[in-house]
C-alpha beads as a LAMMPS data file, in Angstrom:
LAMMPS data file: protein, C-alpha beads

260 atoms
259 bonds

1 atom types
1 bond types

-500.0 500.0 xlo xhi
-500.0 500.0 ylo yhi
-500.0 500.0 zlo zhi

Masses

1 110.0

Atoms # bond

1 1 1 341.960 -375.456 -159.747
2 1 1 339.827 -377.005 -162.669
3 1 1 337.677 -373.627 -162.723
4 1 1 341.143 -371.605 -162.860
5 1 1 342.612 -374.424 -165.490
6 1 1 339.187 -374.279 -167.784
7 1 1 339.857 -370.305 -167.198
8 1 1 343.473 -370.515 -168.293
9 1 1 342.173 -372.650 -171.461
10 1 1 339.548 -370.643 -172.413
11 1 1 342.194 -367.586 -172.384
12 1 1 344.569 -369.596 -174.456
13 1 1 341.774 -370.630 -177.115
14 1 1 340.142 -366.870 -177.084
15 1 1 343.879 -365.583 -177.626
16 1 1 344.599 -367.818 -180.642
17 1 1 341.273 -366.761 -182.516
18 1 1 342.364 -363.052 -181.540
19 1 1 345.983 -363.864 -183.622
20 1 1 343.656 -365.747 -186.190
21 1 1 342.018 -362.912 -186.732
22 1 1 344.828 -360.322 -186.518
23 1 1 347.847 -361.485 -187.863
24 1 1 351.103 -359.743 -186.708
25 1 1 352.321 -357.261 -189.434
26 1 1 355.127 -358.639 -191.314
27 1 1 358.800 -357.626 -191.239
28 1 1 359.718 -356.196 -194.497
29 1 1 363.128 -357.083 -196.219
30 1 1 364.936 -354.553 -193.769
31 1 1 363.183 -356.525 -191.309
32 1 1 361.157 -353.553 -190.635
33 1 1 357.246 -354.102 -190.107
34 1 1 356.180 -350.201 -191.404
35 1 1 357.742 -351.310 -194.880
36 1 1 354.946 -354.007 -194.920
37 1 1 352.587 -351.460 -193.838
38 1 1 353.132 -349.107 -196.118
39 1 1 353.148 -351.428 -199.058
40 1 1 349.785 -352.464 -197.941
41 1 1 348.738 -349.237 -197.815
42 1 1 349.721 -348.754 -201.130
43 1 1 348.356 -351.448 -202.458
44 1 1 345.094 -349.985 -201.234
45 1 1 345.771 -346.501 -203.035
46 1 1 346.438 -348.238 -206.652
47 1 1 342.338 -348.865 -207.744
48 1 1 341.640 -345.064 -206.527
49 1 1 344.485 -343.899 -209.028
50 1 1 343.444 -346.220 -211.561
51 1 1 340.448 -344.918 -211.387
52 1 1 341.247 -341.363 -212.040
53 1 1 343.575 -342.405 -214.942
54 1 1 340.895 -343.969 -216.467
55 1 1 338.708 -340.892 -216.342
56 1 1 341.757 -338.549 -217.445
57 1 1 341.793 -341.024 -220.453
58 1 1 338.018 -340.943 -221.260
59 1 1 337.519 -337.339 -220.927
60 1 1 334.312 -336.052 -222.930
61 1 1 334.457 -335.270 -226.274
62 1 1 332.396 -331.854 -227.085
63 1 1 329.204 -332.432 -228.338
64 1 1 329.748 -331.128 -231.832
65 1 1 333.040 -332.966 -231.877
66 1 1 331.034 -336.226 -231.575
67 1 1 328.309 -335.221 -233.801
68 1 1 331.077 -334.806 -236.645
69 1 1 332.259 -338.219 -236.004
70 1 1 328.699 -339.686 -236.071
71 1 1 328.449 -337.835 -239.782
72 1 1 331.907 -338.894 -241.046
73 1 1 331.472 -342.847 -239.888
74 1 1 327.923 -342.122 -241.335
75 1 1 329.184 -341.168 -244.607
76 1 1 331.304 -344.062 -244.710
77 1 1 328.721 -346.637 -243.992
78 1 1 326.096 -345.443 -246.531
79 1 1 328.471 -345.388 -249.058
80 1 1 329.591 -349.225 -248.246
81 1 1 326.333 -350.311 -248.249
82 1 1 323.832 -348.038 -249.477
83 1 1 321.139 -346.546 -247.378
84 1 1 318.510 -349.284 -247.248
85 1 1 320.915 -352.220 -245.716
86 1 1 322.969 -349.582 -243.546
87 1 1 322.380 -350.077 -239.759
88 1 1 322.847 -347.572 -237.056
89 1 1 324.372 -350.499 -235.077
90 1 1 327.395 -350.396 -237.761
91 1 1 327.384 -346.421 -237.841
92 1 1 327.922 -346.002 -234.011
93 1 1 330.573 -349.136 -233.958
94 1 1 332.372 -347.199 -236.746
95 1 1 331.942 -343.687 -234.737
96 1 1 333.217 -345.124 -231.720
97 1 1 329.684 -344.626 -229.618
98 1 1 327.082 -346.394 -228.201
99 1 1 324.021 -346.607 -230.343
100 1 1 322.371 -344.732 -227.296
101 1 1 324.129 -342.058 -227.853
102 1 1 323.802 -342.246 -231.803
103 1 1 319.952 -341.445 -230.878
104 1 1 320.930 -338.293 -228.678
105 1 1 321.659 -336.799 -232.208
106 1 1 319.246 -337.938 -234.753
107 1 1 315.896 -339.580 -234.287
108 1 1 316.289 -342.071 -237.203
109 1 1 318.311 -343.842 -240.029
110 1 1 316.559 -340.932 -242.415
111 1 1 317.384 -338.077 -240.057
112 1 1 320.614 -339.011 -240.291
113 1 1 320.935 -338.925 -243.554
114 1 1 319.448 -335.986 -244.118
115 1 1 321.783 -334.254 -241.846
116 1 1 324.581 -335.490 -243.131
117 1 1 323.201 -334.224 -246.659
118 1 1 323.006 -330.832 -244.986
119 1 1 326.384 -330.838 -243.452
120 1 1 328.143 -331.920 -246.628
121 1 1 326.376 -329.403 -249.281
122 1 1 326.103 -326.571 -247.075
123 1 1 329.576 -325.110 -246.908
124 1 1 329.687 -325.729 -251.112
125 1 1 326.235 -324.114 -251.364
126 1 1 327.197 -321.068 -249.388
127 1 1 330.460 -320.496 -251.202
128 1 1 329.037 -320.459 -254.336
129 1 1 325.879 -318.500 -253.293
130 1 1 328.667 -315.514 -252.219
131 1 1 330.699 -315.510 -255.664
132 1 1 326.986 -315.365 -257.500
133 1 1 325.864 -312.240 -255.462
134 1 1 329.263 -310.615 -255.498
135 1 1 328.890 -307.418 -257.992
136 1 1 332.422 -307.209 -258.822
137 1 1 332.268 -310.839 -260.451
138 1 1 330.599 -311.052 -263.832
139 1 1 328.450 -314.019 -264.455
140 1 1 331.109 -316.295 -266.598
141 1 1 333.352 -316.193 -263.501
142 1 1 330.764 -317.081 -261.105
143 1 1 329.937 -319.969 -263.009
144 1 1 333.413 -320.655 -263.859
145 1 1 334.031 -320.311 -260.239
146 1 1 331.510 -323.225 -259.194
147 1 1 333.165 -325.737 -261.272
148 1 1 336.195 -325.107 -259.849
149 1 1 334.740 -325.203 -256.372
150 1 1 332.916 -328.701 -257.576
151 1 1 336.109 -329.948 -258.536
152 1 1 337.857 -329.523 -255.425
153 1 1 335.528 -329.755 -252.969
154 1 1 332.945 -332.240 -254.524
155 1 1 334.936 -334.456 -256.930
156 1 1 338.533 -334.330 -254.857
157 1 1 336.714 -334.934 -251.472
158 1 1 334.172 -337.936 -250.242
159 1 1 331.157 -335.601 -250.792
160 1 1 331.276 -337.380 -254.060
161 1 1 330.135 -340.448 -252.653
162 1 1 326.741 -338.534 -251.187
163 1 1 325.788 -337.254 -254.635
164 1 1 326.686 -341.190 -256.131
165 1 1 324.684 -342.945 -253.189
166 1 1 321.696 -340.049 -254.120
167 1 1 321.664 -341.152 -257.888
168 1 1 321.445 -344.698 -257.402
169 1 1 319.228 -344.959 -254.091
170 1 1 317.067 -341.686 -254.906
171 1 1 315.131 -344.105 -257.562
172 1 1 313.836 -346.730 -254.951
173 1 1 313.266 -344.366 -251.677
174 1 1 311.601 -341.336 -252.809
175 1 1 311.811 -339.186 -249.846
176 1 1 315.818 -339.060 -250.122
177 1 1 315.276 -337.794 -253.734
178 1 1 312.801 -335.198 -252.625
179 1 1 314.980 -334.153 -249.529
180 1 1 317.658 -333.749 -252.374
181 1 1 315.752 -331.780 -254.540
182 1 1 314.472 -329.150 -251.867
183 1 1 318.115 -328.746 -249.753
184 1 1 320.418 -329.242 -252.645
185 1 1 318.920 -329.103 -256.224
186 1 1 316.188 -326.509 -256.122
187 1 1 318.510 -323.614 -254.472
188 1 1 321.415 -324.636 -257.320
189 1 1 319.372 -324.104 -260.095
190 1 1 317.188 -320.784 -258.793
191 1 1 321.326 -319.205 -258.849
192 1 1 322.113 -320.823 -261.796
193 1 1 319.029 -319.842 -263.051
194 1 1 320.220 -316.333 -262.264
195 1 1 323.713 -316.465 -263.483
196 1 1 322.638 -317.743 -266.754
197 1 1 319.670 -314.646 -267.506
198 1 1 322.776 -312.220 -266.610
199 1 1 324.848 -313.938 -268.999
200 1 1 322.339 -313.774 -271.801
201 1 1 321.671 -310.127 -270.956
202 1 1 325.295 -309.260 -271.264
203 1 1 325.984 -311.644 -274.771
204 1 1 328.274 -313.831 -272.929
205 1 1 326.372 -316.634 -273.250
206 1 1 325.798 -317.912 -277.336
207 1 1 321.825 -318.093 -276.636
208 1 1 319.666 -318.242 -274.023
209 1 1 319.228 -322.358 -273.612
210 1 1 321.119 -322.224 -270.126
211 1 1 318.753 -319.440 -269.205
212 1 1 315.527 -321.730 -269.941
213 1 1 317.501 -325.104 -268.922
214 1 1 320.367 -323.785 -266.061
215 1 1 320.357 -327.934 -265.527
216 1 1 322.230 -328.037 -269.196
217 1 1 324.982 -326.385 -266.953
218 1 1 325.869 -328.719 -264.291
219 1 1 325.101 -331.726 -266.733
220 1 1 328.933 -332.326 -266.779
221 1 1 329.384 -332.400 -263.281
222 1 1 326.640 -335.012 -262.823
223 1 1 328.820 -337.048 -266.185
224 1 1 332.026 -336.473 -263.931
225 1 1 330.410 -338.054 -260.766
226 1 1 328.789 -341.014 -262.548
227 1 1 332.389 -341.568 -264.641
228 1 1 334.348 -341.431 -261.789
229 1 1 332.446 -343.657 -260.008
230 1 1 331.999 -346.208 -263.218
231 1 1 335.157 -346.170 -265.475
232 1 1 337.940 -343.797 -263.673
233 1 1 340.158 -346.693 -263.483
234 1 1 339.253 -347.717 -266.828
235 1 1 339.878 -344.098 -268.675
236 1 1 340.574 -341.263 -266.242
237 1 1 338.231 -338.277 -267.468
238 1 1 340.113 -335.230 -267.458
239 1 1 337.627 -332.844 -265.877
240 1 1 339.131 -329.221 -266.140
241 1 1 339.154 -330.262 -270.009
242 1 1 335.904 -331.332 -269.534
243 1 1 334.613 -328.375 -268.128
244 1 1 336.552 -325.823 -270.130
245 1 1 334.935 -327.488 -273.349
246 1 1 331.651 -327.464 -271.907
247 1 1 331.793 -323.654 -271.434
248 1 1 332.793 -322.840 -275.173
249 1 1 329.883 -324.789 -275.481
250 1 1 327.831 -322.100 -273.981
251 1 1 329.852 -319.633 -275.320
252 1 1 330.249 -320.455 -278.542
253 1 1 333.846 -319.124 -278.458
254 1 1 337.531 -320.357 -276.173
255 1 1 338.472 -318.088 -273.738
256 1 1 342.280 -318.058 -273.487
257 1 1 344.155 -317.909 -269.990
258 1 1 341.137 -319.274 -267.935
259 1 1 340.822 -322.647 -267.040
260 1 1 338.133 -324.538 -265.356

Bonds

1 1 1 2
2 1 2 3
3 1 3 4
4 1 4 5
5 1 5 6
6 1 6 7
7 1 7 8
8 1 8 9
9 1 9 10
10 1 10 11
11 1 11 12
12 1 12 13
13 1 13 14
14 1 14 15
15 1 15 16
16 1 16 17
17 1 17 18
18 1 18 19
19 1 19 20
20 1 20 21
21 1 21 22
22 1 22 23
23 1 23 24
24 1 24 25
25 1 25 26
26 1 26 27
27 1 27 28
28 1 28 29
29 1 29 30
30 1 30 31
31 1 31 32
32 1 32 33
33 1 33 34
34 1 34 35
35 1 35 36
36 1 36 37
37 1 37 38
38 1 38 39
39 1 39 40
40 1 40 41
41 1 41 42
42 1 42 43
43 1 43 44
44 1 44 45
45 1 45 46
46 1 46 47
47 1 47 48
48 1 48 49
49 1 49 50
50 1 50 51
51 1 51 52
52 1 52 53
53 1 53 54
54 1 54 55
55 1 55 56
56 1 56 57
57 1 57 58
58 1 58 59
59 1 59 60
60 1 60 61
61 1 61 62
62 1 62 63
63 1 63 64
64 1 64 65
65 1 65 66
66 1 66 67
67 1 67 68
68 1 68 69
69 1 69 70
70 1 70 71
71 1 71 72
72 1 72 73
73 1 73 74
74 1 74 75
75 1 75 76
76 1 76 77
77 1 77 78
78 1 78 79
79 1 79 80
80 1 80 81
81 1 81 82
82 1 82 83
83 1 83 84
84 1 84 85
85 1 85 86
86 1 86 87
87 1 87 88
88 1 88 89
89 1 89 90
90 1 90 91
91 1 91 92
92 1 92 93
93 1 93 94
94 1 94 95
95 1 95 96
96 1 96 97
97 1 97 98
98 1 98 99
99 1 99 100
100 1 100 101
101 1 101 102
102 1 102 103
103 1 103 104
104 1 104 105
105 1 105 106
106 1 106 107
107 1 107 108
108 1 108 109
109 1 109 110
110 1 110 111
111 1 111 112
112 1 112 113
113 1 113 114
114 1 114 115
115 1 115 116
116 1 116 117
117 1 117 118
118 1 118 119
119 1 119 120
120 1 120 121
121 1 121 122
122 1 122 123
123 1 123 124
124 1 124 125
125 1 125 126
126 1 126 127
127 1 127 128
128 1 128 129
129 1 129 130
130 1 130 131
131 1 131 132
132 1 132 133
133 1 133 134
134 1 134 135
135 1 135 136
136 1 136 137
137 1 137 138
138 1 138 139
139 1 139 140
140 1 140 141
141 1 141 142
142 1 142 143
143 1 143 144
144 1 144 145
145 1 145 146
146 1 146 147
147 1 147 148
148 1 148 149
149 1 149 150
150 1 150 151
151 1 151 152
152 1 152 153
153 1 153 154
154 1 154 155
155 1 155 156
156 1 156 157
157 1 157 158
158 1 158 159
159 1 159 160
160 1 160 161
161 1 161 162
162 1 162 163
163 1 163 164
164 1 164 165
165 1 165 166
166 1 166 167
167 1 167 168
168 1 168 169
169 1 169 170
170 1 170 171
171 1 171 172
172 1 172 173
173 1 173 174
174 1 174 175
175 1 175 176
176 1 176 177
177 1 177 178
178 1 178 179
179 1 179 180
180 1 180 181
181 1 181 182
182 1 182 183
183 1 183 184
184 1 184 185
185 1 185 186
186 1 186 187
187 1 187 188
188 1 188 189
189 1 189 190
190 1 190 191
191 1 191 192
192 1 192 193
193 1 193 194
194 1 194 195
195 1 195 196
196 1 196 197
197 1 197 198
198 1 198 199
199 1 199 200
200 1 200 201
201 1 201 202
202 1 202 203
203 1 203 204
204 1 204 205
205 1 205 206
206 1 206 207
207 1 207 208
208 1 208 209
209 1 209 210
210 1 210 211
211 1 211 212
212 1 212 213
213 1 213 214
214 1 214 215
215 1 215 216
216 1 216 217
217 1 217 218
218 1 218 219
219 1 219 220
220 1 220 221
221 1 221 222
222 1 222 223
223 1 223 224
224 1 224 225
225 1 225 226
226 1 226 227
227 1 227 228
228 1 228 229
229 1 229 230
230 1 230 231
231 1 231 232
232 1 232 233
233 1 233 234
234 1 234 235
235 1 235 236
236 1 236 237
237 1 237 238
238 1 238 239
239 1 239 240
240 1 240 241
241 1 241 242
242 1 242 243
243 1 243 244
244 1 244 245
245 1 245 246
246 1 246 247
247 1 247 248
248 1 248 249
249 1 249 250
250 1 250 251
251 1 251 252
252 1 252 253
253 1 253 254
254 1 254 255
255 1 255 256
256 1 256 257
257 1 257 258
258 1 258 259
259 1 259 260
């Protein structure tokens, strides 16, 4: 009788861990336990579909796409704080990127700034090399042409704050102002150099100064960038004035109808 009693007790005892451990499935509010169940279940579901919202949401971003956002928050930086006290840290928080990927694109602080020298001056470089080659435009135009395009597309964009940071940091870090000078400068002034023997050739031009010093042409757009960076707010310089004066200048005459 005691064996069968300690039996019956050790039965009872094993059964109650058993419920411990596997509690009855609850009735849900209809009283029905499958409601409970299937809440449970999907309870469980929710982290998997989180999951794959969460990926929806941070779907890649093409690799060009990214690169263009390095550039912009890039420009933005140097331009705040010039190029010596800019830190990559501060141009991938601004791009929205870990610096780790900042160095997928570009090796260094310089090789960043070189490219983004490259991306901003190429597409003005290459419009401007088409309207000097084109035969059915006569040197004037061409030329007349580039200021417009450096009014627009220099002056009226943030470009203008590349050429600024150039002038004032070129001085102290010599390697920016010779990166300038081969990419940018050199290739302006072998076209202008160009435009301006064609326009001596053909007697639109007064004499042949711009010929021997094409820098004597873009001189105002370098005073434009420099005044609107210094005094705009001051005394607004009105550049298409600016520029139409400056080519009676080197024409020695007004031409009527055309503006700069």
């Amino acid at each position: 009788m005691a064996r069968a009693g300690g039996k019956s007790l050790g039965q009872s005892r094993q059964q109650q861990r058993s419920a411990i451990r596997e509690p009855k499935a609850s009735a849900g509010p209809t009283g029905d336990p499958s409601a409970s169940t299937s809440r449970q279940a999907s309870t469980a579901r929710t982290p998997e579909k989180g999951r794959r919202g969460k990926a929806v949401r941070g779907r890649k971003i093409a690799p060009e796409a990214r690169r263009q956002a390095i550039l912009k928050a890039a420009l933005a930086v140097f331009a705040a704080h010039g190029f010596e006290a800019t830190r990559l840290d501060d141009v991938a928080q601004r791009a929205g990127v870990a610096k780790g990927t900042l160095y997928l694109y570009f090796r260094d602080k310089q090789a960043l700034f070189e490219e983004l020298i490259r991306n901003a001056v190429s597409p003005v470089m290459e419009q401007f090399g088409k309207a000097a080659t084109a035969p059915d435009i006569s040197p004037l135009e061409a030329i007349e042409r580039f200021f417009r395009l450096f009014e627009t597309e220099v002056l009226g964009t943030e470009r203008k704050l590349l050429l600024r940071l150039i002038m004032a940091e070129g001085p102290r870090f010599p390697a920016i102002a010779e990166f300038y000078y081969r990419e940018v400068v050199s290739r302006g002034l072998v076209i202008m150099r160009a435009l301006a023997e064609r326009a001596v050739r053909e007697g639109q031009f007064s004499g042949d100064a711009p010929a021997r010093f094409p820098q004597l042409i873009v001189a105002p757009l370098l005073l434009a960038v420099l005044w609107d960076g210094l005094f705009a707010r001051i005394d607004p310089l009105d550049v298409g004035a600016l520029l139409a004066a400056h080519r009676e200048l080197l024409t020695g005459k007004a031409r009527k109808g055309i503006t700069a």
